[in-house]
N, C-alpha and C positions, 0 to 999 in steps of 0.2 A: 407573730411571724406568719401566722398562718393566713391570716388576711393581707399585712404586708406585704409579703414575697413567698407563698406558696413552696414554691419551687426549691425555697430554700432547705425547710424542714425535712427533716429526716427519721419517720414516725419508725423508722423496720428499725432505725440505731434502739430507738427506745426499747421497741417489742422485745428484740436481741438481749438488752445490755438492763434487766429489769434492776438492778445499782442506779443506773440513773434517773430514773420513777423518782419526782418528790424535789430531786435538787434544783432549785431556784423556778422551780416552778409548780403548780398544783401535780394531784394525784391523776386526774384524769388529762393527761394531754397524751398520753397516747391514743384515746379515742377523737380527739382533738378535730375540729373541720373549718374550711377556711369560712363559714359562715356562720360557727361558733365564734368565727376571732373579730367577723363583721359586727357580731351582736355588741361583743365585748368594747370592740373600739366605740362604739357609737354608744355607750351605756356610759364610758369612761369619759369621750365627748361629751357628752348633756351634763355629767357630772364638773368637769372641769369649767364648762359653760356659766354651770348656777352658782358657783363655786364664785367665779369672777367675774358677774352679774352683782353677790353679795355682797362683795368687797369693793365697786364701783359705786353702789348703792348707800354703804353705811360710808365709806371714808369717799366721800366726792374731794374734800379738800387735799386731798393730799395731790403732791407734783408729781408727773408723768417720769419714773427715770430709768431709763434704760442703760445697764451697764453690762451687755455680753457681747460677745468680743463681735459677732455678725455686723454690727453697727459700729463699729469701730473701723476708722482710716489706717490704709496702712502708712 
């Protein structure tokens, strides 16, 4: 979120509210920077990349199929 939408997060709720340290998220996102969350997206990017670079690579036969609802007529 923090590269997301900045604006969004609410680092003082954390500092305030140290219960919420740890839930659904790591230990350090109270030190948290929105160019910490740039690293992270773009780490997660290359990762999902090679990911489905792999999978193109070893199953070429298989058929293209898209079934989520975006592509769906209403």
């Amino acid at each position: 979120m923090m590269t997301a939408a900045a604006e969004t997060g609410d680092l003082q709720q954390l500092k305030d509210n140290p219960d919420y340290i740890g839930v659904a998220s790591g230990a350090d996102e109270v030190d948290s920077t929105p160019e910490q969350g740039a690293i992270w997206a773009e780490q997660c990017s290359a990762a999902i990349a090679a990911e489905a670079k792999w999978l193109v690579d070893n199953y070429p036969d298989l058929p293209i199929r898209v079934s989520h609802s975006r592509n769906q007529s209403s």
